[in-house]
Gaussian input, Z-matrix of N, CA and C with variables (Angstrom, degrees):
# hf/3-21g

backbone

0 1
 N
 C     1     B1
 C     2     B2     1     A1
 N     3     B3     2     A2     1     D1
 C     4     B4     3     A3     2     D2
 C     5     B5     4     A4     3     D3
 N     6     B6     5     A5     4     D4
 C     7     B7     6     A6     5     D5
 C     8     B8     7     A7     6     D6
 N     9     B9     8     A8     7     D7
 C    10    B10     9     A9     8     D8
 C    11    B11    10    A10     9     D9
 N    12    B12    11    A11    10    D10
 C    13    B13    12    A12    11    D11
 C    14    B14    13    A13    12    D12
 N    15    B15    14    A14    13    D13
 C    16    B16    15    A15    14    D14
 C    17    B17    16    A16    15    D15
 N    18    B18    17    A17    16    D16
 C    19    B19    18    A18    17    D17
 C    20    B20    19    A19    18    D18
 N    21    B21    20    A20    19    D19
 C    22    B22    21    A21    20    D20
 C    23    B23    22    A22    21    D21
 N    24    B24    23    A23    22    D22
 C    25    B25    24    A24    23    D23
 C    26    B26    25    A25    24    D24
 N    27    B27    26    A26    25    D25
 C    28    B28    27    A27    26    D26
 C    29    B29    28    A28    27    D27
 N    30    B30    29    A29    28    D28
 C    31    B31    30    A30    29    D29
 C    32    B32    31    A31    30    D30
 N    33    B33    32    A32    31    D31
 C    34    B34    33    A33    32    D32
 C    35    B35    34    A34    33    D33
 N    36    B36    35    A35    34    D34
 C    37    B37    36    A36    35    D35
 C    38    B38    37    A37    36    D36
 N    39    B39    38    A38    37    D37
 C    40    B40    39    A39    38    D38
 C    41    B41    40    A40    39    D39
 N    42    B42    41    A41    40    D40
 C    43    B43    42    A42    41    D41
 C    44    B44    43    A43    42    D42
 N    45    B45    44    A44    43    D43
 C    46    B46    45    A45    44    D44
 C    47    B47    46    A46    45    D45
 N    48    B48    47    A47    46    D46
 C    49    B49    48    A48    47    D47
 C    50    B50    49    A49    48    D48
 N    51    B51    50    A50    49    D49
 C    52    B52    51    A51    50    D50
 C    53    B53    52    A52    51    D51
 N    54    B54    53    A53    52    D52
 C    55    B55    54    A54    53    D53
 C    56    B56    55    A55    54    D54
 N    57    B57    56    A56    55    D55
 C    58    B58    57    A57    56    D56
 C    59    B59    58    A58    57    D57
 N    60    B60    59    A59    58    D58
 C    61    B61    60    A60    59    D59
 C    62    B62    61    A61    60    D60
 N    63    B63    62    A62    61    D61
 C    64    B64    63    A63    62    D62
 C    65    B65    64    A64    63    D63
 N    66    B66    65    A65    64    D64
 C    67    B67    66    A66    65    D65
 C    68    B68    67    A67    66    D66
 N    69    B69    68    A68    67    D67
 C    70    B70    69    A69    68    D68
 C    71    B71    70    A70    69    D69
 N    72    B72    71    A71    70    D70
 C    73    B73    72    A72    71    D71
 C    74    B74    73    A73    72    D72
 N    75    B75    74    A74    73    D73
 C    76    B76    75    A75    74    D74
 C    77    B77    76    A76    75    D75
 N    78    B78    77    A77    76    D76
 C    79    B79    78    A78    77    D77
 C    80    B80    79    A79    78    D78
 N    81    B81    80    A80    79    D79
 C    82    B82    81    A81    80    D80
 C    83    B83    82    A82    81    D81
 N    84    B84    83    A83    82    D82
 C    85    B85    84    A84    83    D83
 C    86    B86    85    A85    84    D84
 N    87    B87    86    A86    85    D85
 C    88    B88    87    A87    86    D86
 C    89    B89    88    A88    87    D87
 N    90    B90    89    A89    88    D88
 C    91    B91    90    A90    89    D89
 C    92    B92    91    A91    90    D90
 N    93    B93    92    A92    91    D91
 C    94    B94    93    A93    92    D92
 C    95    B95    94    A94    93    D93
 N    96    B96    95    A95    94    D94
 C    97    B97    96    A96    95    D95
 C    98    B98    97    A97    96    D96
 N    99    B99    98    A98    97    D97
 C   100   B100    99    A99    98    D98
 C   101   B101   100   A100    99    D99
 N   102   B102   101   A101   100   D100
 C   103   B103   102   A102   101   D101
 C   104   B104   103   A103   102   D102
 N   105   B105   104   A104   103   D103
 C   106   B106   105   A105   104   D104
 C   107   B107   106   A106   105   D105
 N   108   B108   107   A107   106   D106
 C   109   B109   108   A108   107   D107
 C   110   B110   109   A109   108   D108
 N   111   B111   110   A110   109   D109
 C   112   B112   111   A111   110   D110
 C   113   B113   112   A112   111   D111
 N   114   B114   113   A113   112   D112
 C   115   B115   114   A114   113   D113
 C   116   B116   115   A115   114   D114
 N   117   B117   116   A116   115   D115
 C   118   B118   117   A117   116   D116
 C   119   B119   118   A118   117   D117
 N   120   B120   119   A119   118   D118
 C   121   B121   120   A120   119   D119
 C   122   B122   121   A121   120   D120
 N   123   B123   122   A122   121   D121
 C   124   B124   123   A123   122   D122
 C   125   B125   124   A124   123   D123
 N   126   B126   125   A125   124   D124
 C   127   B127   126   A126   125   D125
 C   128   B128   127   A127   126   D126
 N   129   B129   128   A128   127   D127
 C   130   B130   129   A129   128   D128
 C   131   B131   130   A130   129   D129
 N   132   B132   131   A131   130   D130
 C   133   B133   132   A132   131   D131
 C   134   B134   133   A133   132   D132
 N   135   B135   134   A134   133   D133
 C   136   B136   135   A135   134   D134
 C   137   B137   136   A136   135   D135
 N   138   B138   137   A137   136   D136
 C   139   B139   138   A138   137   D137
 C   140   B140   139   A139   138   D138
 N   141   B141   140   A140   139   D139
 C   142   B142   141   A141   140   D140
 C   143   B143   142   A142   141   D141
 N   144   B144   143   A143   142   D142
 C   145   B145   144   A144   143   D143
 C   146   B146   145   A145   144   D144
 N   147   B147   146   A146   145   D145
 C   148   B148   147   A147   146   D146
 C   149   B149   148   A148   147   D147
 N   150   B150   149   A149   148   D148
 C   151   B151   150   A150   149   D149
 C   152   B152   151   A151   150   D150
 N   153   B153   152   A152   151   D151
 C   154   B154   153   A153   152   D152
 C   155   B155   154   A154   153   D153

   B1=1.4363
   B2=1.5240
   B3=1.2291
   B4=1.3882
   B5=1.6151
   B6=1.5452
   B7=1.8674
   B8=1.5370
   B9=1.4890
   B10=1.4015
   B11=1.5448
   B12=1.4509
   B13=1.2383
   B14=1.9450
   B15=1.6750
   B16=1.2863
   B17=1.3928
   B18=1.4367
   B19=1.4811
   B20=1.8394
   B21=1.3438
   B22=2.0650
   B23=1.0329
   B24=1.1195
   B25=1.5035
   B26=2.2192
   B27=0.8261
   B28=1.3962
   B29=1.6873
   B30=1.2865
   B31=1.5612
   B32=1.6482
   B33=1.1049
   B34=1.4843
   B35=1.4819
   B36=1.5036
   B37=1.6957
   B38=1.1945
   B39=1.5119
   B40=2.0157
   B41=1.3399
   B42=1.3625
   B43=1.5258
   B44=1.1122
   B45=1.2457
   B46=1.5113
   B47=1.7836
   B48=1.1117
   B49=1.5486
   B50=1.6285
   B51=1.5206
   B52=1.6971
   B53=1.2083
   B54=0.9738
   B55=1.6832
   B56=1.9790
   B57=1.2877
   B58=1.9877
   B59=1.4755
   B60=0.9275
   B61=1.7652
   B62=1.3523
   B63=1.4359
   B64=1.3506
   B65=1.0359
   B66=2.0825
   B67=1.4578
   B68=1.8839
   B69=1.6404
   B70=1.2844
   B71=1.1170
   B72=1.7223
   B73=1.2938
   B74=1.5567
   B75=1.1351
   B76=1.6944
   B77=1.6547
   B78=1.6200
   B79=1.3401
   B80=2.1373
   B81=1.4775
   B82=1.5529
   B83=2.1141
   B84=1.4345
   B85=1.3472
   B86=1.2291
   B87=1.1064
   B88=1.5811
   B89=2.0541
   B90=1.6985
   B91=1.3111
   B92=1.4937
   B93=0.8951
   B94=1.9728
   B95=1.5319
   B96=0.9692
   B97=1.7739
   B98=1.3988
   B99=1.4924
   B100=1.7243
   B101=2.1739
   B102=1.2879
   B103=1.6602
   B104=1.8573
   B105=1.3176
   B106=1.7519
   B107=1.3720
   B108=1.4348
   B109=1.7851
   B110=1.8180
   B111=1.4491
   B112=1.2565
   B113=1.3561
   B114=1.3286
   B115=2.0032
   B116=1.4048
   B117=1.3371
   B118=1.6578
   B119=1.5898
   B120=0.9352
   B121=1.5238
   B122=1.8850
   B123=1.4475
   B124=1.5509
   B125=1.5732
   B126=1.3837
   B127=1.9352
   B128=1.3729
   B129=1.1732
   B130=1.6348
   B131=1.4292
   B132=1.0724
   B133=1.7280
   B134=1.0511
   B135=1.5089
   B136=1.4497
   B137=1.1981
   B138=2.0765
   B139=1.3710
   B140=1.4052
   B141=1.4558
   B142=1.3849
   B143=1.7896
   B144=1.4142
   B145=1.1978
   B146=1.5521
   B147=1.3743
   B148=1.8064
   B149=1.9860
   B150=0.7111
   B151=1.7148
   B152=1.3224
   B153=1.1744
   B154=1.4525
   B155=1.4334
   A1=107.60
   A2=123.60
   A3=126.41
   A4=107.79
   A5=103.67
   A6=113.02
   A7=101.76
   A8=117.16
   A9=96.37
   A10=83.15
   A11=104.00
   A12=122.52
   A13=99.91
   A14=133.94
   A15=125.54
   A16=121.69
   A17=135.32
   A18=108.01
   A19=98.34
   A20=101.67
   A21=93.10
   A22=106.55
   A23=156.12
   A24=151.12
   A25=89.85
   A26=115.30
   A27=119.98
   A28=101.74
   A29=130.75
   A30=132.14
   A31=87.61
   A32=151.30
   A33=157.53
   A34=94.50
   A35=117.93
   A36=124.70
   A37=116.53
   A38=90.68
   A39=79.89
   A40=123.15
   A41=108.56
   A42=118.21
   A43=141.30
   A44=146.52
   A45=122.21
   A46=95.05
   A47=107.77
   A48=117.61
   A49=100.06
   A50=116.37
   A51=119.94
   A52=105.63
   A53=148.45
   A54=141.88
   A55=110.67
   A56=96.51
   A57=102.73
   A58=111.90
   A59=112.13
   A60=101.87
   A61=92.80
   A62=108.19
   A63=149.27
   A64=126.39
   A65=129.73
   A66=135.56
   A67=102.89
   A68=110.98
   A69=102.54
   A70=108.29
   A71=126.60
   A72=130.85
   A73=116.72
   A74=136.49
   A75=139.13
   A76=91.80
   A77=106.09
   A78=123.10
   A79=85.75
   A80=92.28
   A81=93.47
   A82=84.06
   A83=111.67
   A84=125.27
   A85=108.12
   A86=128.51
   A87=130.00
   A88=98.78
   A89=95.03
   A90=109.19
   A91=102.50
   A92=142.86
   A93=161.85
   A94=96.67
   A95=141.39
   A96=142.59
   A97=104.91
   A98=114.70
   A99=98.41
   A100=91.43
   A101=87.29
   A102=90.67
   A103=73.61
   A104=86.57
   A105=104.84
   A106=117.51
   A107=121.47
   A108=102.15
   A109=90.03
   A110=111.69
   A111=108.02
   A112=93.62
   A113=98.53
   A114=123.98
   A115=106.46
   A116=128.93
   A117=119.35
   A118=104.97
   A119=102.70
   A120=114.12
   A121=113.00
   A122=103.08
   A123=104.74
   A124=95.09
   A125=112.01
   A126=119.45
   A127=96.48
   A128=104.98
   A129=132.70
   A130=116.75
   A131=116.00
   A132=102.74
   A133=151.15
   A134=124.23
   A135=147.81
   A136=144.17
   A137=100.70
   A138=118.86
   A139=108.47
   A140=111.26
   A141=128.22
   A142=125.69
   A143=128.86
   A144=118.08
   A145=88.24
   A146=103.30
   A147=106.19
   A148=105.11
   A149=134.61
   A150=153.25
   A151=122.64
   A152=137.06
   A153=148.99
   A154=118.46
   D1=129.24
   D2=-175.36
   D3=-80.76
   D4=155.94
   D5=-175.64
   D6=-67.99
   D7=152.53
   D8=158.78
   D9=-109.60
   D10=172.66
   D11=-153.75
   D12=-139.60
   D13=76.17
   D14=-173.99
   D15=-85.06
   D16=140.08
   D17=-170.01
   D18=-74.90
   D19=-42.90
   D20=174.36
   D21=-85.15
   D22=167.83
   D23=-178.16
   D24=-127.67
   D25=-9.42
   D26=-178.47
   D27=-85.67
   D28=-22.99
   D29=-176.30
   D30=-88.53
   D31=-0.41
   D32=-178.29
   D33=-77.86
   D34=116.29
   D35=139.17
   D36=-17.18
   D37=126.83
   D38=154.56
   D39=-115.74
   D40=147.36
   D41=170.04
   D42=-21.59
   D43=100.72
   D44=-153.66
   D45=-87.17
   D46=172.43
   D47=-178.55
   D48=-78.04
   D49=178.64
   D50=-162.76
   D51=-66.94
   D52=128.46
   D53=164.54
   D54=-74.21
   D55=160.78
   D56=161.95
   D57=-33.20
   D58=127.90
   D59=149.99
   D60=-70.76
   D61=174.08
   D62=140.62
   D63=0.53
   D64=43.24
   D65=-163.64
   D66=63.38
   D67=26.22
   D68=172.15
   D69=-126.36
   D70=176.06
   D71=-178.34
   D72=-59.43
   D73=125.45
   D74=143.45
   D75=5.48
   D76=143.12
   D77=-178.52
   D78=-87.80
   D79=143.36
   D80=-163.57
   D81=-139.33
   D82=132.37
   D83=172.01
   D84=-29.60
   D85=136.90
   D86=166.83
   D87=-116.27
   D88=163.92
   D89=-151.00
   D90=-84.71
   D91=164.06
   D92=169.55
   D93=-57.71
   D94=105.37
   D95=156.80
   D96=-63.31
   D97=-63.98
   D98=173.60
   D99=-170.99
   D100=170.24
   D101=-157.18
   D102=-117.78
   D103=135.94
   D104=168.93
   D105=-105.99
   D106=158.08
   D107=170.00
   D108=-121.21
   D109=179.20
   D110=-178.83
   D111=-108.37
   D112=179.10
   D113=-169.32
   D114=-65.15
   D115=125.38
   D116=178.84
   D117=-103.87
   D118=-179.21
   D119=-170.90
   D120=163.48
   D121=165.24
   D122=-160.81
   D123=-96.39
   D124=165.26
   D125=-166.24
   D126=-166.10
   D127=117.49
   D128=167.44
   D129=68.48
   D130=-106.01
   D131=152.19
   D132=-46.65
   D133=0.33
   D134=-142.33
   D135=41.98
   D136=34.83
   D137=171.40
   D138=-77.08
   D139=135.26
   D140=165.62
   D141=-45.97
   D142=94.05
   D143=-167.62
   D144=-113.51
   D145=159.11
   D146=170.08
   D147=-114.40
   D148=105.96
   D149=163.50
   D150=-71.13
   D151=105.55
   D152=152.91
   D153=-49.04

């Protein structure tokens, strides 16, 4: 998908908030199942980076 690029960014639409689905309820937050971290390990000098 290409950037758009505005010279004011204030003449830009705004977003409307989520609408109904389809004769269904408002899209409503769903909950965290579980938070992962990624694999760490040392890089170049032997600073600690973490990598996915």
């Amino acid at each position: 998908m290409p950037a758009v690029t505005a010279e004011n960014p204030l003449t830009l639409p705004r977003v409307a908030a989520p609408a109904t689905r389809a004769g269904q309820e408002p899209a409503r937050p769903r909950p965290v199942l579980n938070v992962t971290t990624a694999p760490s390990g040392l890089e170049g000098e032997g600073f600690p980076v973490r990598r996915a």
